[in-house]
C-alpha positions in Angstrom: 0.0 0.0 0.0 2.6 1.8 1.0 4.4 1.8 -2.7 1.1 2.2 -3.8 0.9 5.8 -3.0 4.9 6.0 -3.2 4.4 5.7 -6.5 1.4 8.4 -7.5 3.7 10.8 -5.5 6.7 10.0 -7.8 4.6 9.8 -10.5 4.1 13.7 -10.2 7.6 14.3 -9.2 8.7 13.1 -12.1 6.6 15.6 -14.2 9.2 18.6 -12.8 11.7 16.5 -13.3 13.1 12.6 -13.9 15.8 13.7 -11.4 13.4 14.4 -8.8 12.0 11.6 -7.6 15.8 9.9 -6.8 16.2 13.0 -5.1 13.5 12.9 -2.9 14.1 8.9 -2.5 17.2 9.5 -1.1 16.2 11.9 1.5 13.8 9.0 2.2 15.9 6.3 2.1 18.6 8.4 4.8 15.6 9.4 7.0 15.0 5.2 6.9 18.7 4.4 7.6 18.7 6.6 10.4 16.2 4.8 12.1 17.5 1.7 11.5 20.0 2.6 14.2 18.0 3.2 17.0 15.9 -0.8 16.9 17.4 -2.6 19.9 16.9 -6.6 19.8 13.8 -7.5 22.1 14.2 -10.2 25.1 13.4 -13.8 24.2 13.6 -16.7 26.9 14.3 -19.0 23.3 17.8 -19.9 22.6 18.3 -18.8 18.6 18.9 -21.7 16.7 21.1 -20.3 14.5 24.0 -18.9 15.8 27.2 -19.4 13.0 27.9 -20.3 9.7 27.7 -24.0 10.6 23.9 -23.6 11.7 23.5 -21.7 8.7 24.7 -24.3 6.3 22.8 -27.1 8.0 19.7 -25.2 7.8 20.2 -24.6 3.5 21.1 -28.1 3.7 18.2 -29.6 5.2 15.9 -26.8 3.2 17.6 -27.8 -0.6 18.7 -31.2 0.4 16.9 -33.0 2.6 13.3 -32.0 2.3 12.1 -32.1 -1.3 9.0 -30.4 -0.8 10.1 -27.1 1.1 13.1 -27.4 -1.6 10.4 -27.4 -4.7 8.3 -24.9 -2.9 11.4 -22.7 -2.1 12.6 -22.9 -5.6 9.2 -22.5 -7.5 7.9 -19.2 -5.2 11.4 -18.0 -6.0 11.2 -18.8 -9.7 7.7 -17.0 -9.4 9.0 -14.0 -7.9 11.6 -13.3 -9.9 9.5 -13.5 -13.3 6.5 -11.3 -11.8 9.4 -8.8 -10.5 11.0 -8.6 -13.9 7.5 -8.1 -15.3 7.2 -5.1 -12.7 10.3 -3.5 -14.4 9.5 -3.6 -17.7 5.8 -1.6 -17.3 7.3 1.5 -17.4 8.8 0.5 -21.4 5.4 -0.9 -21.6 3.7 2.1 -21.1 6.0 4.3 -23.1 5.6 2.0 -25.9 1.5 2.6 -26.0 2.4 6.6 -25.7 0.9 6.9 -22.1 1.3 10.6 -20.7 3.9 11.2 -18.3 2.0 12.0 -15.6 -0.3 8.8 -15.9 2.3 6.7 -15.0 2.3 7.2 -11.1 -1.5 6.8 -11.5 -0.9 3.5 -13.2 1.6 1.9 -10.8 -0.9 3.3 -7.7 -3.9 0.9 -9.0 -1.6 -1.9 -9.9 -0.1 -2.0 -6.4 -3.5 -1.3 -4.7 -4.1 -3.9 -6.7 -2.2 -6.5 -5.3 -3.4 -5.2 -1.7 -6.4 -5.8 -2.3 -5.8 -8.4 -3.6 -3.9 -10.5 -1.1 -7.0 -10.2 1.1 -8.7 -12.8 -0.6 -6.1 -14.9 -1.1 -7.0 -17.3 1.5 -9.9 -18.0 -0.3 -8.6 -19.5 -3.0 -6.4 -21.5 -1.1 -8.9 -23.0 0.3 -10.6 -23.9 -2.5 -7.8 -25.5 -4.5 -5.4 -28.0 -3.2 -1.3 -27.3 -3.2 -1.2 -28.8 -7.0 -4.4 -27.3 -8.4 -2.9 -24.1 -6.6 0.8 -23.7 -8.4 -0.9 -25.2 -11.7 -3.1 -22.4 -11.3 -0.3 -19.3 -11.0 2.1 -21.2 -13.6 -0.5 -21.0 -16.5 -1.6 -18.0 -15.3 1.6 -16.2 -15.1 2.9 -18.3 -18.4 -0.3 -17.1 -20.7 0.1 -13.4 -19.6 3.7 -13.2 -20.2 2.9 -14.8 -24.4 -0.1 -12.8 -24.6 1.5 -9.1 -23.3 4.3 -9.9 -26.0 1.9 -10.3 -29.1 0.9 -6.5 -29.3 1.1 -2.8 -27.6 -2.1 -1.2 -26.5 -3.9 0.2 -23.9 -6.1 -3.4 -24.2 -3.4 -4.9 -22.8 -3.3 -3.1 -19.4 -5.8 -5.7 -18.5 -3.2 -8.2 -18.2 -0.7 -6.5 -16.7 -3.4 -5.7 -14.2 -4.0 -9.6 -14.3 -0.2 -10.0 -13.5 -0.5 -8.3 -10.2 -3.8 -10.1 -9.5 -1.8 -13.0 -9.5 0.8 -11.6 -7.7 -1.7 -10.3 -5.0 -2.9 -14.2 -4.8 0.3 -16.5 -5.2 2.7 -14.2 -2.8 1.1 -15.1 0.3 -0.2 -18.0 -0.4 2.9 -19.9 -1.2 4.5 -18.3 1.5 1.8 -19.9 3.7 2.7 -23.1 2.0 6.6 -22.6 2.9 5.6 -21.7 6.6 3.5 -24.9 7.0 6.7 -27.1 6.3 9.0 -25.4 9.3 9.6 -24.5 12.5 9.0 -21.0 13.6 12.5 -20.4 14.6 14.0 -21.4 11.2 11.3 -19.1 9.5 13.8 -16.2 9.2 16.8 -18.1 7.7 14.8 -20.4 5.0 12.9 -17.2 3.7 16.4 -14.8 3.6 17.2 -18.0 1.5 14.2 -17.6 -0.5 14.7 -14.1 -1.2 18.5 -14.9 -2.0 17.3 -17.1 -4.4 14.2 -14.7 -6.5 17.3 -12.0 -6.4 19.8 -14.4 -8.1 16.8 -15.9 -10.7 16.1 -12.1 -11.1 19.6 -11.2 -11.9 19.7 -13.9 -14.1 16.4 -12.8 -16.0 17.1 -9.3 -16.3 20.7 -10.2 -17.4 19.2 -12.4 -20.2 16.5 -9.9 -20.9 18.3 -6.3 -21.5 
């Protein structure tokens, strides 16, 4: 939500100027970092599990090793991830291409993030109405026929399926991430989803690499 608005904001920054918007993001983002140095660690009576690189290790092991269905879920929400993210980055192209006005674009990127709000809200719903297979059958097609179809043609048509994209977005973030959390402990939750993210930032490295 927050981005949401973020992004109308920087939407009419950008129509005094493309250098605008960086400059007010970095006054955000020092305003951020200087908060980040007054959070203090809270008191827990629970012992960490992890606490070195060993503990670390075992924990990737047991997550890409031993169990093959956190490892499949791990690796296809990454894989997901990272092709809805590099989707994200090339609306703005997108919407050059079809000769949107400059100052649509934060108007754009507000709706499609409220979209995926809004959204998320209802994604328990559909999980539970589909089982784990029906489920990630459902967002792979989904995510798979949007990504042929937005490449066939440019038009303002199809910003209904980039709206679709973050539909599914809104729908298959937290649910597969409810999928991952059913599989492990509470007290490995942190370390198996810095993995995750490690992982959509390395397939999204990849993509974009391939891509531009």
């Amino acid at each position: 939500m927050s981005e949401a608005f973020a992004g109308l904001l920087g939407g009419l920054l950008a129509t005094i100027s493309l250098r605008t918007p960086y400059i007010a993001r970095a006054i955000a983002s020092a305003v951020a970092t200087s908060i980040v140095f007054t959070l203090t660690e809270p008191n827990s009576d629970q012992n960490p599990l992890i606490k070195g690189v060993k503990d670390i290790y075992n924990v990737i092991r047991y997550t890409l090793l031993d169990h093959s269905k956190l490892r499949n879920f791990i690796l296809f929400s990454s894989l997901i991830g990272a092709a809805t993210l590099c989707f994200v980055w090339f609306i703005q192209p997108y919407l050059i291409e079809i000769k949107m006005p400059l100052p649509i674009f934060g108007i754009v990127w507000t709706i499609l993030n409220l979209t995926i709000g809004f959204t998320s809200f209802f994604s328990h719903r559909i999980e539970s109405l589909l089982n784990e297979e029906q489920a990630t059958g459902f967002i792979y097609i989904s995510i798979a026929t949007v990504f042929i179809l937005t490449g066939f043609c440019y038009s303002y048509y199809m910003l209904i399926l980039v709206f679709a994209i973050y539909i599914i977005r809104g729908i298959a973030t937290p649910l597969l991430k409810d999928y991952i959390y059913s599989l492990i402990n509470s007290d490995l939750r942190t370390t198996i989803f810095s993995l995750r993210d490690m992982l959509k930032a390395g397939f999204f490295s990849a993509g974009m690499f391939i891509l531009i």
